[in-house]
C-alpha positions in Angstrom: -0.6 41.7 -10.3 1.2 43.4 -13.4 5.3 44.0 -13.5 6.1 47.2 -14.1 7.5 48.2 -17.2 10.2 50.2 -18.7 7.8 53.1 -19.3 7.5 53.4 -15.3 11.6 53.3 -14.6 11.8 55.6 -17.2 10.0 59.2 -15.7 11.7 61.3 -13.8 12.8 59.8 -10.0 10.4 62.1 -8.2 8.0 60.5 -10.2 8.5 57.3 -9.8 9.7 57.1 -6.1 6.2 58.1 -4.8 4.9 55.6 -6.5 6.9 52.8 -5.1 4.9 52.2 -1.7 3.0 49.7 -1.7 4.1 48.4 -4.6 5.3 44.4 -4.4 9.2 43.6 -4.7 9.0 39.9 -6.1 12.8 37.8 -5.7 13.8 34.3 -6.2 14.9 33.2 -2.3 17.8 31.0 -1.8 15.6 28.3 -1.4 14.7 28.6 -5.0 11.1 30.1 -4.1 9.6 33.7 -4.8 8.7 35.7 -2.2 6.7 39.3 -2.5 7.0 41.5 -0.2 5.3 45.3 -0.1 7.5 48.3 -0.3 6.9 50.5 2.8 9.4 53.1 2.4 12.1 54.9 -0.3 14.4 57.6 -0.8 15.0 59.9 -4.0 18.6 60.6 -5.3 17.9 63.5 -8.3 21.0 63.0 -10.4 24.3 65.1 -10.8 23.2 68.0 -9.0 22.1 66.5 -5.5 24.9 66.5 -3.2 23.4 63.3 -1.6 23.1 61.2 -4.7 26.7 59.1 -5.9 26.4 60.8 -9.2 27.4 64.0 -7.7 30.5 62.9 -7.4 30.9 62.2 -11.5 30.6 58.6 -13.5 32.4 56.0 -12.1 32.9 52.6 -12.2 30.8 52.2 -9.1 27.9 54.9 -10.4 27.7 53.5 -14.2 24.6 52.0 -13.6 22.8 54.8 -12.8 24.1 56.8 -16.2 21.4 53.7 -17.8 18.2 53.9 -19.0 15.7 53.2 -15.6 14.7 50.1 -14.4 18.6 48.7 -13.6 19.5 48.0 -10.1 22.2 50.0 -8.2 23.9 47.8 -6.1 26.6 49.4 -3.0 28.1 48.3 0.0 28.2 50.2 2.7 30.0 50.0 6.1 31.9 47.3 4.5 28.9 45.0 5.4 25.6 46.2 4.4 24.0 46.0 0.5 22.0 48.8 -0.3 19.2 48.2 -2.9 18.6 51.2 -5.7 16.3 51.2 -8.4 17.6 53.2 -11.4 15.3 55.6 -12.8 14.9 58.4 -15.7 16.4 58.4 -19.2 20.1 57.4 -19.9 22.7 59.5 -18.7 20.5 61.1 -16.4 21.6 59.3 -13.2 18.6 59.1 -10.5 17.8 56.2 -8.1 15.8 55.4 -5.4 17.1 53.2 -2.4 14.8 51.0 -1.0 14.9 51.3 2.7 12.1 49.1 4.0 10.1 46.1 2.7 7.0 44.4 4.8 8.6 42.9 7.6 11.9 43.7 7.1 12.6 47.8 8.1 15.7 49.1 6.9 17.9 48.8 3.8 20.7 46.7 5.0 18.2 44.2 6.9 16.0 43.5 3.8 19.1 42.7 1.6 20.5 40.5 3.9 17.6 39.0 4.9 16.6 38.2 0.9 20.2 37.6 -0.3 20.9 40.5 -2.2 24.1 41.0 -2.8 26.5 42.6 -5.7 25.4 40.0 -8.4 22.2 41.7 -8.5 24.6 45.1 -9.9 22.8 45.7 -13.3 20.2 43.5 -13.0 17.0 44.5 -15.5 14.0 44.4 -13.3 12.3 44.5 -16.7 13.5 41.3 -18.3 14.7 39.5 -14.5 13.7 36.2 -13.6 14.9 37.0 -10.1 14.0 40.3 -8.8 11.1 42.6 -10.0 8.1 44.9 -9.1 4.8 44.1 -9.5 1.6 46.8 -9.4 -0.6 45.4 -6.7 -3.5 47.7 -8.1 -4.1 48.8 -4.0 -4.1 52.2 -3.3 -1.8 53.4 -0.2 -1.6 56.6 1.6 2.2 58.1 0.9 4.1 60.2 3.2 7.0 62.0 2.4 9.7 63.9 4.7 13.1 64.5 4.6 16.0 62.3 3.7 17.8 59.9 6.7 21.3 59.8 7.2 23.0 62.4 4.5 24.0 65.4 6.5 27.3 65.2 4.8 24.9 66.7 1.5 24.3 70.2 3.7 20.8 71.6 5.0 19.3 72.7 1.4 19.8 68.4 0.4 19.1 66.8 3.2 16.0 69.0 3.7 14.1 67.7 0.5 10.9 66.0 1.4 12.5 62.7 -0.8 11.8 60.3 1.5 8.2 58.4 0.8 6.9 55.5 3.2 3.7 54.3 4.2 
């Protein structure tokens, strides 16, 4: 298996989130161990213009991340309980991500970051240069799905509509 370089963070998210299936998400567990574990399913946020996407709402200290060069990870908290895992993709001050919503044996965002011990620290983190959390190209080829977003109707029918969700 190969890590994924800088030169794969850095296309455009609609690029890169199709891609992500099937792909392995590598982590240092709090038992000091690695575990790998096969992405089954992401969303696409396309920048300043999609009313989903945090970066809609303008840079912030929350959304600076995503105004980086890809590869960074977009770390939030939501329901004042759950970590949500983003990947930050594209060229710098182009803010895209993609959220990780399901890992092998762990479906749903919220579940795999507890279950793994994500948490804020991970904020920023290089999943280039990391010697805790990365992607690795299994060199498998998966069938990928796509269909609409979950959970964003707050973005209106034309955003929550895009086929920007990909899964296995």
């Amino acid at each position: 298996m190969e890590r994924l370089t800088r030169d794969f963070y850095t296309r455009d998210v609609l690029d890169v989130a199709p891609e992500l299936p099937g792909k392995s998400l590598v982590i240092k567990l709090m038992d000091g161990s690695y575990g790998s574990f096969r992405v089954t399913e992401v969303e696409a946020y396309r920048g300043e213009e999609d009313k989903a996407c945090h970066a809609s709402k303008g840079r912030t200290a929350r959304t600076e991340i995503m105004f980086h060069q890809g590869g960074r990870l977009y770390i939030y908290l939501i329901y004042g309980m759950y970590w949500m895992l983003n990947i930050v993709t594209g060229e710098k001050d182009d803010p895209q991500a993609v959220l990780i919503r399901g890992i092998e044996n762990y479906p749903g965002p919220g579940i795999l970051t507890k279950s793994l011990g994500i948490d804020k620290s991970f904020y920023g983190e290089d999943l280039v240069m990391s010697g805790r959390i990365w992607l690795e190209d299994t060199g498998s080829v998966h069938t990928v799905k796509s269909g609409p977003r979950i959970g964003i109707d707050y973005a209106g029918e034309y955003w929550k509509s895009r086929p920007w969700r990909y899964y296995l």
